[in-house]
C-alpha positions as a Markdown table, in Angstrom:
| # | Residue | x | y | z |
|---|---|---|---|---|
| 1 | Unk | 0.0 | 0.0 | 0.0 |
| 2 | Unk | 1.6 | 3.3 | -1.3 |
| 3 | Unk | 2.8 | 5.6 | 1.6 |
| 4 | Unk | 0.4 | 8.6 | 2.3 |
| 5 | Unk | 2.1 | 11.9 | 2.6 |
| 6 | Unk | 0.7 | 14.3 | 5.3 |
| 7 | Unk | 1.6 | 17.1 | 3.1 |
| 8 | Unk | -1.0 | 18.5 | 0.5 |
| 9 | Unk | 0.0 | 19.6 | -3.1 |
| 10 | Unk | -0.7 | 23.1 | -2.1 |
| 11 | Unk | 2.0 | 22.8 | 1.0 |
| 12 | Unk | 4.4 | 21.1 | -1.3 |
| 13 | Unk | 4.3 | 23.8 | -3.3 |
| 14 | Unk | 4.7 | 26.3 | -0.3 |
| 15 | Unk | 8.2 | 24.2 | 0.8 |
| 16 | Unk | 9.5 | 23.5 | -2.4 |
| 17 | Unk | 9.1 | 28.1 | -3.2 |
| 18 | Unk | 10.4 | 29.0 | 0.2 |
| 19 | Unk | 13.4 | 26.5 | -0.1 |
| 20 | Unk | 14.2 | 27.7 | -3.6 |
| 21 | Unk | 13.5 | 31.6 | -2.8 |
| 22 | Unk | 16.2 | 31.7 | -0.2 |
| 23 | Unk | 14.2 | 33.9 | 1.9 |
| 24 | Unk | 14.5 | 30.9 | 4.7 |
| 25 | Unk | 17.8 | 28.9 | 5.4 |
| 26 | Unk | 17.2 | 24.7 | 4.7 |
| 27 | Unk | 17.0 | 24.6 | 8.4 |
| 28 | Unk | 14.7 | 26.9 | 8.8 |
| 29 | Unk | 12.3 | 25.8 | 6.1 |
| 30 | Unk | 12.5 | 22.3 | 7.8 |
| 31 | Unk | 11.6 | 23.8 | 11.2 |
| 32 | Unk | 9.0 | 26.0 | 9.8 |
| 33 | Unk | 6.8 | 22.8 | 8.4 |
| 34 | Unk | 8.4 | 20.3 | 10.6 |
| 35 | Unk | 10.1 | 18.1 | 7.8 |
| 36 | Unk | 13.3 | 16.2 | 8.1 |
| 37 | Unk | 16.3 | 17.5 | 6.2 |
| 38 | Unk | 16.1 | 14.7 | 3.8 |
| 39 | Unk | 12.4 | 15.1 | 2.5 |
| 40 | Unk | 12.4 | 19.1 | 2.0 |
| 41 | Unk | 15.7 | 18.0 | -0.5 |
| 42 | Unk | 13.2 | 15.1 | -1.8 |
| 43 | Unk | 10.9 | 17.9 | -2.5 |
| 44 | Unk | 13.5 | 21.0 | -4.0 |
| 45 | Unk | 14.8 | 18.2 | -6.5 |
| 46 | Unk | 11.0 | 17.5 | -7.7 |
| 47 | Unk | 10.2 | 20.6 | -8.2 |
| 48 | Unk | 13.2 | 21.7 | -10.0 |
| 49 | Unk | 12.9 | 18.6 | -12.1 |
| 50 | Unk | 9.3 | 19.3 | -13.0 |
| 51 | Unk | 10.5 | 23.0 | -13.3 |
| 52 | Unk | 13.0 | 22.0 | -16.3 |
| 53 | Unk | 10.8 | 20.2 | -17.8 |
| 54 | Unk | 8.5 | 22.6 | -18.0 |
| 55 | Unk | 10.4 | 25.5 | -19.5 |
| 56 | Unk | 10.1 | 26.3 | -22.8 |
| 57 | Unk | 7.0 | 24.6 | -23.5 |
| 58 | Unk | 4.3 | 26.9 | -24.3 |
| 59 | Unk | 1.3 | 26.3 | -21.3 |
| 60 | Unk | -1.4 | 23.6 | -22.7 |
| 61 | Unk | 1.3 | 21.9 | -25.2 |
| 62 | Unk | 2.2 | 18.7 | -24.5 |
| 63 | Unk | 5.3 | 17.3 | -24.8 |
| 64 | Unk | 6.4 | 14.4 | -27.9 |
| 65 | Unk | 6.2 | 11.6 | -25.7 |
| 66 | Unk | 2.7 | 12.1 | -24.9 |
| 67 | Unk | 1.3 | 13.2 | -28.5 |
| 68 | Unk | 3.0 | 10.0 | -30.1 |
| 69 | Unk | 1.2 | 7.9 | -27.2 |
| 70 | Unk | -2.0 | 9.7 | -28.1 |
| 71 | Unk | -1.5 | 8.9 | -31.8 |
| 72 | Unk | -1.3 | 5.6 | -31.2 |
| 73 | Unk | -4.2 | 5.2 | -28.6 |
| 74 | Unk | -6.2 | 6.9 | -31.7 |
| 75 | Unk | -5.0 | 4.3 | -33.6 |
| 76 | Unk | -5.5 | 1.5 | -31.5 |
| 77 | Unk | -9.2 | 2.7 | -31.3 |
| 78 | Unk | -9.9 | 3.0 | -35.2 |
| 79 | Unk | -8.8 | -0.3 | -35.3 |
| 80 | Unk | -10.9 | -1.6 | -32.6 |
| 81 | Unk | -14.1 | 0.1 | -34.2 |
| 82 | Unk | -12.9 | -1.2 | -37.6 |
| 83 | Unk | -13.1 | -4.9 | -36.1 |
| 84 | Unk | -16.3 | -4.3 | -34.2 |
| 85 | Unk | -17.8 | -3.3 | -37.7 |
| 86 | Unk | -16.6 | -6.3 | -39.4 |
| 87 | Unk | -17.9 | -8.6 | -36.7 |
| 88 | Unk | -21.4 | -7.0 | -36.9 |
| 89 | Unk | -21.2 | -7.5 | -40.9 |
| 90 | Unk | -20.2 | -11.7 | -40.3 |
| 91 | Unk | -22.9 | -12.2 | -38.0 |
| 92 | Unk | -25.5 | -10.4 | -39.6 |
| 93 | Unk | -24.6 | -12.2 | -42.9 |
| 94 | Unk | -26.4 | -14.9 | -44.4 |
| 95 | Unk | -25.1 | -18.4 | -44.3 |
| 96 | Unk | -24.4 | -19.3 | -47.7 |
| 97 | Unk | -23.9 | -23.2 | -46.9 |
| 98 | Unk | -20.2 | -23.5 | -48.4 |
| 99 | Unk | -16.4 | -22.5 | -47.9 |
| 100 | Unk | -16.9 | -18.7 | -48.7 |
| 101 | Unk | -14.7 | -17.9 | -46.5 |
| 102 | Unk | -15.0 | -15.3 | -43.6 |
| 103 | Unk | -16.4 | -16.1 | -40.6 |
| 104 | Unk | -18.1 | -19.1 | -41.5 |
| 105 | Unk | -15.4 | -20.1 | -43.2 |
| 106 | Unk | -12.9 | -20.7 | -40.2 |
| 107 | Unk | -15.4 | -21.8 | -38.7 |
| 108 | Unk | -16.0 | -24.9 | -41.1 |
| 109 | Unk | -12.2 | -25.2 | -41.3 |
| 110 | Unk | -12.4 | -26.9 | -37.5 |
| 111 | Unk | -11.4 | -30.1 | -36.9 |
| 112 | Unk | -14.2 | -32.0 | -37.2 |
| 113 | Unk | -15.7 | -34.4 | -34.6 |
| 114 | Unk | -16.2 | -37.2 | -37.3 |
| 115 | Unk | -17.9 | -38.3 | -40.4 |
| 116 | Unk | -21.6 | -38.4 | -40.1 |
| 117 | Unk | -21.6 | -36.0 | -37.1 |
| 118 | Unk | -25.1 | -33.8 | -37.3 |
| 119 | Unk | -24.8 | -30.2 | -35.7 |
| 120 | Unk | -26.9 | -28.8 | -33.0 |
| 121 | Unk | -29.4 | -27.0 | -35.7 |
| 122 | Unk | -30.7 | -29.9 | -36.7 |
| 123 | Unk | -30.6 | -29.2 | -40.6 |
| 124 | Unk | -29.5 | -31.8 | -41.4 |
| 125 | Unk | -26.4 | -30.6 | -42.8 |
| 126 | Unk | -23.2 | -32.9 | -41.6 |
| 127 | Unk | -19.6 | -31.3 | -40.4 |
| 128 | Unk | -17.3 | -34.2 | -41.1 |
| 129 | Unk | -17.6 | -33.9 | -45.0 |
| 130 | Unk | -20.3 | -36.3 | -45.8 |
C-alpha cells in the first residue's frame, strides 16, 4: 500500500518556493513545516525537475512523448471500431452453406468431430464432410 504523505499539493508547493526563494535557510524551512532535512531535499529536487521540464514549452502543449502515445491510442481505437464493424457485418450475414470464406469459413475449417456427425441446428447438414 503506497505511503500517504501528510503534506498536500498546495504545501508542497509552499516548501519547495520557500526553499528555492532563499528567503528561509534549509533549516529553517525544515523547522517552519516540521520536515526532516532529507524530505524538504526530496521535494526541491521535484520541483526543480518538474521546473526543467517545464520551460520552454508553451502552457497547454504537451510534450512528444505524450502526442506520439495519443496517436497511437487513436489508432489503437480505429482499429478496434474497424473490427467491431466487421464482426457485426459476419454475423448479420447470411449463411451461404459452403467454404466462402469469412467467418463461417474458419469456422468450417475446425477439426471436425467425425464423419456423419449432425450439428446442434438440426438441418441436417453434416460437419465431417459427408
Amino acid at each position: 500500500m503506497p505511503k500517504v504523505s501528510k503534506f498536500t499539493e498546495e504545501q508542497k508547493v509552499e516548501i519547495a518556493l520557500d526553499l528555492l526563494s532563499g528567503k528561509l535557510s534549509h533549516a529553517e524551512v525544515c523547522r517552519k513545516y516540521g520536515i526532516s532535512s532529507t524530505y524538504a531535499y526530496k521535494v526541491k529536487d521535484r520541483a526543480i525537475e518538474l521546473l526543467r521540464q517545464g520551460i520552454g514549452r508553451p502552457v497547454g502543449r504537451v510534450d512528444a512523448g505524450t502526442e506520439h502515445l495519443q496517436k497511437r491510442i487513436a489508432e489503437l481505437e480505429q482499429l478496434a471500431g474497424d473490427q467491431a464493424l466487421a464482426i457485426r457485418a459476419l454475423k448479420k450475414r447470411p449463411d451461404t452453406g459452403g467454404h466462402s470464406g469469412g467467418a463461417s469459413g474458419i469456422i468450417n475449417q475446425r477439426a471436425s468431430p467425425g464423419p456423419g456427425f449432425r450439428d446442434s441446428c438440426g438441418d441436417g447438414r453434416t460437419l465431417g464432410g459427408e
